[in-house]
MDTraj code that builds the backbone (N, CA, C; nanometers):
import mdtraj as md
import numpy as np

residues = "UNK UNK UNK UNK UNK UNK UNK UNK UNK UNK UNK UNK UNK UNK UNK UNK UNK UNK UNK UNK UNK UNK UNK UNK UNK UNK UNK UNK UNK UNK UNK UNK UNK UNK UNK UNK UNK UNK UNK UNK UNK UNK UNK UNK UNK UNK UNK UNK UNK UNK UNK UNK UNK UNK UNK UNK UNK UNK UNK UNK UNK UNK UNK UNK UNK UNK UNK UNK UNK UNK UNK UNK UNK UNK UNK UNK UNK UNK UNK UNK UNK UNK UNK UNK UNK UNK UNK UNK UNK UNK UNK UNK UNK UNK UNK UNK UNK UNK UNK UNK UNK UNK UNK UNK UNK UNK UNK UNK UNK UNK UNK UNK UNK UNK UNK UNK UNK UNK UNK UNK UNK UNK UNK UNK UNK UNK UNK UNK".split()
xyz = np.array([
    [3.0176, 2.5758, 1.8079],
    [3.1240, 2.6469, 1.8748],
    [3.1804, 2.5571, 1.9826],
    [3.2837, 2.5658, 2.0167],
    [3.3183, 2.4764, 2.0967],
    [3.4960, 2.5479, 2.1327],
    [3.3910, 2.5471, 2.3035],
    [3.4892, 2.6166, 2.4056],
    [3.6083, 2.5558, 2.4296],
    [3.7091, 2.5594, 2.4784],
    [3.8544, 2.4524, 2.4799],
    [3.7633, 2.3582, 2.5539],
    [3.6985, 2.4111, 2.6901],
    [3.6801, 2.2619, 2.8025],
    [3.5667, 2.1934, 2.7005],
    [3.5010, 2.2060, 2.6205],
    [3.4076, 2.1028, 2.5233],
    [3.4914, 2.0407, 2.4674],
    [3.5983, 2.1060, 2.3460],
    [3.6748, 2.0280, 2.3344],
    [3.7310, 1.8982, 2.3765],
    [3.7866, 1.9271, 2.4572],
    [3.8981, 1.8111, 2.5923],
    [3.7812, 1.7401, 2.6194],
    [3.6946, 1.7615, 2.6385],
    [3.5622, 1.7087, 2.7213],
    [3.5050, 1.5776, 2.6155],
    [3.4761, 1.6132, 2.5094],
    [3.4582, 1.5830, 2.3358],
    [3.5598, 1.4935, 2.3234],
    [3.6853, 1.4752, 2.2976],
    [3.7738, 1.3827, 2.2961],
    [3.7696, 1.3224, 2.4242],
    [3.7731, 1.3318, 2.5597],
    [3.7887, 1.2376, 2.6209],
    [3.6818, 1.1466, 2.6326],
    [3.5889, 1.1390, 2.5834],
    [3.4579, 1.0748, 2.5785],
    [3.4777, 1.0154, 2.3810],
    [3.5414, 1.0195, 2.3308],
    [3.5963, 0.9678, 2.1667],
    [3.4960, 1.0541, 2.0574],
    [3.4125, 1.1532, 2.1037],
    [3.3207, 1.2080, 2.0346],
    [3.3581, 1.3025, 1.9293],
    [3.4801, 1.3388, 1.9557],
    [3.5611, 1.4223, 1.8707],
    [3.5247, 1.4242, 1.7241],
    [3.5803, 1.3287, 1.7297],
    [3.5844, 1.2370, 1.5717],
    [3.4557, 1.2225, 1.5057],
    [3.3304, 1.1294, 1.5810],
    [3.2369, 1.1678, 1.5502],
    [3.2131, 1.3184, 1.4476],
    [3.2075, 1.3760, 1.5179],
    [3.1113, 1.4871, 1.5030],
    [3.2606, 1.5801, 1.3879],
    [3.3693, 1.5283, 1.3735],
    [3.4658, 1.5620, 1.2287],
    [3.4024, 1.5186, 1.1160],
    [3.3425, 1.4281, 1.1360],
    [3.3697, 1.3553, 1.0053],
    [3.1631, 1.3397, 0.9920],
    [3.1128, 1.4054, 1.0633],
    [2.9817, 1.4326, 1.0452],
    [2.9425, 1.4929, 0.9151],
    [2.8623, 1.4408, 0.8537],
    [2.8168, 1.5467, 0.7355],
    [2.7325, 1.6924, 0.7401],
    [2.7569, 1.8146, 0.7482],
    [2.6642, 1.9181, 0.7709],
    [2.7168, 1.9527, 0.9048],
    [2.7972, 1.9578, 0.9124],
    [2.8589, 2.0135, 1.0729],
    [2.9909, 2.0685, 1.0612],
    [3.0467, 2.1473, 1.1288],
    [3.1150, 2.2487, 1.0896],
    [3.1143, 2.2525, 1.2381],
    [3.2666, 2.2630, 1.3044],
    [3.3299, 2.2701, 1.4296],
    [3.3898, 2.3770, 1.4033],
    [3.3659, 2.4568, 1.5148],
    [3.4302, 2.6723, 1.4972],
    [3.4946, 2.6292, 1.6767],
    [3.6211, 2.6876, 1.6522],
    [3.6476, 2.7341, 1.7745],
    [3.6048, 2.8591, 1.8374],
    [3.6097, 2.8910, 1.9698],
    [3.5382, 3.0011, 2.0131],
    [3.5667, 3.1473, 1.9061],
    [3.4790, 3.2319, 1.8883],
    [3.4887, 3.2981, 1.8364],
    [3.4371, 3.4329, 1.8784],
    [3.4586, 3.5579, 1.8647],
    [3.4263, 3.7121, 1.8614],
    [3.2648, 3.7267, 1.9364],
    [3.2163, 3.8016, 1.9790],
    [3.0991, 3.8277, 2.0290],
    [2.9917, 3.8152, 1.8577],
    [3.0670, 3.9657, 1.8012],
    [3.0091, 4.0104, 1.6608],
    [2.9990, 3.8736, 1.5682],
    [3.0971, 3.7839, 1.5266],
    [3.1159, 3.6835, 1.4717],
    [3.0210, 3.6172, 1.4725],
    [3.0139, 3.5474, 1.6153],
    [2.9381, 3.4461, 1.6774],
    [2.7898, 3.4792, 1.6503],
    [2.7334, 3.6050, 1.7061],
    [2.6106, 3.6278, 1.6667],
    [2.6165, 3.6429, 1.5055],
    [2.6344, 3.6859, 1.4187],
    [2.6508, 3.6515, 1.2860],
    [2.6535, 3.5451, 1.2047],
    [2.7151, 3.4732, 1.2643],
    [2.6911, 3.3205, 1.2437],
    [2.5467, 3.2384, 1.2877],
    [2.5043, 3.2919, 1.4461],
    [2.3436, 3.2750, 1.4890],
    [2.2695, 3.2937, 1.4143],
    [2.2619, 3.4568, 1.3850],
    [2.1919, 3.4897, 1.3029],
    [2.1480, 3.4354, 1.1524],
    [2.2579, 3.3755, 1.0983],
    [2.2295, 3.3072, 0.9197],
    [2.1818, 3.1478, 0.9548],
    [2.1927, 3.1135, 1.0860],
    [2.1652, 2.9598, 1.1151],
    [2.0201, 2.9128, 1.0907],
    [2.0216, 2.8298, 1.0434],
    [1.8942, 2.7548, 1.0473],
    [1.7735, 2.7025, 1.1644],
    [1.9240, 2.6839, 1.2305],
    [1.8769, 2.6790, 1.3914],
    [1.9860, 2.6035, 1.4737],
    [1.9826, 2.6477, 1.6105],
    [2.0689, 2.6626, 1.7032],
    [2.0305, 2.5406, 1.8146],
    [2.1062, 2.4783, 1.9217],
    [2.0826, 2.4108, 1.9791],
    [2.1821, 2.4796, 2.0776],
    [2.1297, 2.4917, 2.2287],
    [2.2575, 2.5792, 2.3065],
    [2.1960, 2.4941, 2.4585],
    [2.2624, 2.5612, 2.5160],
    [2.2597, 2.5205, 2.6415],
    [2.1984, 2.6555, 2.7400],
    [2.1830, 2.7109, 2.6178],
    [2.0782, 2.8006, 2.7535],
    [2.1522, 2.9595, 2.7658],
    [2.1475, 3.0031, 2.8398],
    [2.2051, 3.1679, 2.8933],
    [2.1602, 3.2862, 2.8234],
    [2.2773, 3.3363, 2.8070],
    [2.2833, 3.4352, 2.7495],
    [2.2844, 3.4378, 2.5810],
    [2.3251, 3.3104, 2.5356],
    [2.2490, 3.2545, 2.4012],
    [2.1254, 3.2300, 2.3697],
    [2.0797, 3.2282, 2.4824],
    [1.8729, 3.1758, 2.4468],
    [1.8779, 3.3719, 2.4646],
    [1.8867, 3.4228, 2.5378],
    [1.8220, 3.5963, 2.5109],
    [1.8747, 3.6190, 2.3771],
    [1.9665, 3.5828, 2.2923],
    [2.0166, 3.6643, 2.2180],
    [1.9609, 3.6391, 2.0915],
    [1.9149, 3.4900, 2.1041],
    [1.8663, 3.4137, 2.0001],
    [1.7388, 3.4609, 1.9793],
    [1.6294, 3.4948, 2.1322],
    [1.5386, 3.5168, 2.1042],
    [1.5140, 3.6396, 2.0528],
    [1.5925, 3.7371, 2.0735],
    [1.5790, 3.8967, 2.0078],
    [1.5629, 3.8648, 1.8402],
    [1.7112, 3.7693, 1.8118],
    [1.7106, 3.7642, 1.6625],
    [1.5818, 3.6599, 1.5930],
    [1.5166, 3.6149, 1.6526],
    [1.3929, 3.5103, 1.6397],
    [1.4579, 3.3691, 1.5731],
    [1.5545, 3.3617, 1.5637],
    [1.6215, 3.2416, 1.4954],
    [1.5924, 3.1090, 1.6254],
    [1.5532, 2.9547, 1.5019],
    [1.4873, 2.8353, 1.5851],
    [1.6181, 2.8120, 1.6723],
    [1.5667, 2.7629, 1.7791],
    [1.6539, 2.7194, 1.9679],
    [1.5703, 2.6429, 1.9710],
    [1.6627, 2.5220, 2.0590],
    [1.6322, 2.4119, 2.0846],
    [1.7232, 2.4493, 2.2172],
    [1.6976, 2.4180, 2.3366],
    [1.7237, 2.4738, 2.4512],
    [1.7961, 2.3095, 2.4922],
    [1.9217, 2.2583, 2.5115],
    [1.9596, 2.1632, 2.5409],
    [1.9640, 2.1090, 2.6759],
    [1.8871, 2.1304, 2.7890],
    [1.8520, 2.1020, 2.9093],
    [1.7741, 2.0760, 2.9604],
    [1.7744, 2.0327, 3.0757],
    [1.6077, 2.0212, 3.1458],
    [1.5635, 2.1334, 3.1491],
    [1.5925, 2.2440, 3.1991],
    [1.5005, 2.3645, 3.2681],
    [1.5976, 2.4769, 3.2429],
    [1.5547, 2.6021, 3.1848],
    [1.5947, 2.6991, 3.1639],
    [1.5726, 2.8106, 3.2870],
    [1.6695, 2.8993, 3.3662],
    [1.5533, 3.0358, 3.4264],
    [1.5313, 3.1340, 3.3385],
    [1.5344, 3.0884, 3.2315],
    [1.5040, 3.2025, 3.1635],
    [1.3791, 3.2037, 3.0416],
    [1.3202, 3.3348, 3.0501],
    [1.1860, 3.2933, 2.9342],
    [1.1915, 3.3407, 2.7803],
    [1.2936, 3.3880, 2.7797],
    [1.3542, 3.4302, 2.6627],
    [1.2981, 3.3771, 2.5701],
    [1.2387, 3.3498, 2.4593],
    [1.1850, 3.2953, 2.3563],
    [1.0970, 3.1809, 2.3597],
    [1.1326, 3.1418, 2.5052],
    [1.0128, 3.0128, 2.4982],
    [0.8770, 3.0307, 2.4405],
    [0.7947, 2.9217, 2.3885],
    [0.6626, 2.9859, 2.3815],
    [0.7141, 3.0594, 2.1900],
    [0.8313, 3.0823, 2.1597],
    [0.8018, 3.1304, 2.0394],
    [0.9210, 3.0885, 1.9337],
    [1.0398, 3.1359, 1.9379],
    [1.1605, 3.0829, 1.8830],
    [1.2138, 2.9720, 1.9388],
    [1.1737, 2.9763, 2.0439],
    [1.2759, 2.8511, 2.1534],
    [1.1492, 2.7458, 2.1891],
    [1.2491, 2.6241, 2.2187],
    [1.1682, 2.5136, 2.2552],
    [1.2831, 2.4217, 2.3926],
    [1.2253, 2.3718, 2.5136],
    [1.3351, 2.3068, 2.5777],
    [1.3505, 2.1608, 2.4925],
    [1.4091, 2.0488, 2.4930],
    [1.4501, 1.9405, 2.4619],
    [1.3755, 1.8783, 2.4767],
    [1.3545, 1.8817, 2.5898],
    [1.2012, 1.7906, 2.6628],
    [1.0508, 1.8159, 2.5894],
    [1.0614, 1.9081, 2.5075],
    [0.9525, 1.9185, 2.4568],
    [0.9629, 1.8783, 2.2504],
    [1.0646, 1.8271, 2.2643],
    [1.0911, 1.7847, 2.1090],
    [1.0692, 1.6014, 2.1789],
    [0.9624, 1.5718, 2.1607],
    [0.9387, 1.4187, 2.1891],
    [0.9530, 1.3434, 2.1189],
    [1.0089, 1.3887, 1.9671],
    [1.0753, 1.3019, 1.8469],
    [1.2108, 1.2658, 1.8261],
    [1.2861, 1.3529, 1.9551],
    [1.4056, 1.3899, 1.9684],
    [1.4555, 1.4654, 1.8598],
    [1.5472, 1.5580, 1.9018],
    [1.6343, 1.6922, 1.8567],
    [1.6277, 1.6083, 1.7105],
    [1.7306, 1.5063, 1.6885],
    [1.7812, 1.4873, 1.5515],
    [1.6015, 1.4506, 1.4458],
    [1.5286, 1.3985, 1.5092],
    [1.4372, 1.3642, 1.3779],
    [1.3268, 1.4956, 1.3909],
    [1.3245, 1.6190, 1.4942],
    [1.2700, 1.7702, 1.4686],
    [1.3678, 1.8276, 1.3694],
    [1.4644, 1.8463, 1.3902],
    [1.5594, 1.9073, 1.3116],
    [1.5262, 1.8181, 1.1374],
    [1.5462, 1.7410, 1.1144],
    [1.5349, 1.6486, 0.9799],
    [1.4017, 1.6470, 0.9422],
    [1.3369, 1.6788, 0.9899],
    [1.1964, 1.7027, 0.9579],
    [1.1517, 1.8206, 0.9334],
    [1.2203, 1.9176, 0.9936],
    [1.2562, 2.0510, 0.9343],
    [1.1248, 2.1190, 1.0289],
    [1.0850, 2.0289, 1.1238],
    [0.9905, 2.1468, 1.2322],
    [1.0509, 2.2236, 1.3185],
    [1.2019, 2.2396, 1.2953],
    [1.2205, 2.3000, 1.4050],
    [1.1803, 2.5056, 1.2647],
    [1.1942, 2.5027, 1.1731],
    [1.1414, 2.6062, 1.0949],
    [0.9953, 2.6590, 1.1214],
    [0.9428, 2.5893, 1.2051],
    [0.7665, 2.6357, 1.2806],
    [0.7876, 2.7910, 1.3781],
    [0.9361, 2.7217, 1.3816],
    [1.0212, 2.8180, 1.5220],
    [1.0494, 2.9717, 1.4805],
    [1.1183, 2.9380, 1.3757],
    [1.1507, 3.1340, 1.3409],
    [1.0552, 3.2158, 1.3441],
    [1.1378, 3.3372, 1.3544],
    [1.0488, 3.4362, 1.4539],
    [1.1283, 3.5869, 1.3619],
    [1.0557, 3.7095, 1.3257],
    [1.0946, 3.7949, 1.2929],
    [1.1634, 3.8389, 1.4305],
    [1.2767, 3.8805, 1.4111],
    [1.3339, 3.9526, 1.5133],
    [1.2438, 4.0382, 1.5979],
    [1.2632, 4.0383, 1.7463],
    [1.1825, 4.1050, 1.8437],
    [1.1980, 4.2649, 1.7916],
    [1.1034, 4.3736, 1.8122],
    [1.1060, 4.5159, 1.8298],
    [1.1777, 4.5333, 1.9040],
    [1.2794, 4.6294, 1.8978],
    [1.3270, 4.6877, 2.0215],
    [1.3365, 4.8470, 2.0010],
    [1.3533, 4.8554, 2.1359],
    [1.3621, 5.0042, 2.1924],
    [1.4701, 5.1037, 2.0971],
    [1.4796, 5.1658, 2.0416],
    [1.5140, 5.2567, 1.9155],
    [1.6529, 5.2790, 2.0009],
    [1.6792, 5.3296, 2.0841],
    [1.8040, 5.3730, 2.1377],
    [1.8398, 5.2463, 2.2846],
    [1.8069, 5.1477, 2.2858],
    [1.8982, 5.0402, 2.3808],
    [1.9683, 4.9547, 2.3227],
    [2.0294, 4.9076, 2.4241],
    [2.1733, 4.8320, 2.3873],
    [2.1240, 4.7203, 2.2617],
    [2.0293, 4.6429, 2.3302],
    [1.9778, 4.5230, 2.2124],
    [1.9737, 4.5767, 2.0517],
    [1.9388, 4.6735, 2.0527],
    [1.9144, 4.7457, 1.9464],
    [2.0375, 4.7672, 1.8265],
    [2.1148, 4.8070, 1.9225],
    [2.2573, 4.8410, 1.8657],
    [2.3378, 4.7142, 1.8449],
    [2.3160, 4.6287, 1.9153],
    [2.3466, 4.4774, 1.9079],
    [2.2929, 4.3682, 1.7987],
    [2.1862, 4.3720, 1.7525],
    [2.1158, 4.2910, 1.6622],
    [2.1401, 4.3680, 1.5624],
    [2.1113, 4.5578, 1.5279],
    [2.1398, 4.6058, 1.4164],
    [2.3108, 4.5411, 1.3538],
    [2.3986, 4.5642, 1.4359],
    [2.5288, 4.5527, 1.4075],
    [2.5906, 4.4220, 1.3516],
    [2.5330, 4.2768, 1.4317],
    [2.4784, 4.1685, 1.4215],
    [2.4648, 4.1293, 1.2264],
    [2.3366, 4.1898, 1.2411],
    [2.2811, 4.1740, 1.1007],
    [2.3301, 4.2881, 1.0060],
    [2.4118, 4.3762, 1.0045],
    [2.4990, 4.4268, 0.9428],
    [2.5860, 4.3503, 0.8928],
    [2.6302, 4.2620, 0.9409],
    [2.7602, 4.1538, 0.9155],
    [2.7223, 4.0484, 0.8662],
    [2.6092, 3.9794, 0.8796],
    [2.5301, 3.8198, 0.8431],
    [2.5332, 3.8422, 0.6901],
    [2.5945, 3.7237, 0.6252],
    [2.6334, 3.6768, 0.5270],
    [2.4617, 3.7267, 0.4064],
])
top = md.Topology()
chain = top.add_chain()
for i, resn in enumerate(residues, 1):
    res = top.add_residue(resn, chain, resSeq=i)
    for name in ("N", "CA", "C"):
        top.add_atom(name, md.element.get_by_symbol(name[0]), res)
traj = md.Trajectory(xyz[None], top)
């Protein structure tokens, strides 16, 4: 996914291109709440920068790779999620090696009538 300022950000650094003409990569402009998690959800695995994408990821148990030093958040660590710093083979040869699949996680339980609930059901209503 990639926000306009990644974008601009992405080309002014020539990376643009790169990552066009990448094999297995697929550039989405920002997209829908519903969408976006739908798309999470069928992924193999995710690489984010953290937020409100690491909670959402961790509900749906789908593999995170946490792209930062330090997260405040504990959202999946310890089970779906991993920080960067702890892939010591680096991201690209975990991913190609296919350990980041150690990672998936049946979707968390949730509370029968809260929001998460209604969110992941709806989510995976839509996933391909």
């Amino acid at each position: 996914m990639l926000h306009p300022a990644t974008r601009k950000r992405l080309s002014q650094l020539s990376l643009m291109q790169c990552l066009d003409q990448a094999p297995n990569v697929i550039l989405h402009p920002r997209m829908g709440y519903v969408a976006f998690l739908s798309l999470a959800a069928a992924s193999d695995c995710v690489l984010t920068d953290g937020g409100s994408n690491q909670e959402e990821l961790a509900a749906l148990g789908v593999p995170t790779i946490i792209m930062r030093p330090r997260t405040e958040r504990a959202d999946g660590l310890g089970a779906n999620a991993i920080m960067e710093a702890d892939v010591h083979e680096g991201v690209a040869a975990f991913v190609r090696d296919g350990k980041h699949r150690a990672l998936r996680r049946n979707r968390m339980p949730l509370r029968a009538d809260g929001p998460s609930r209604r969110i992941v059901d709806s989510v995976l209503a839509h996933a391909p």
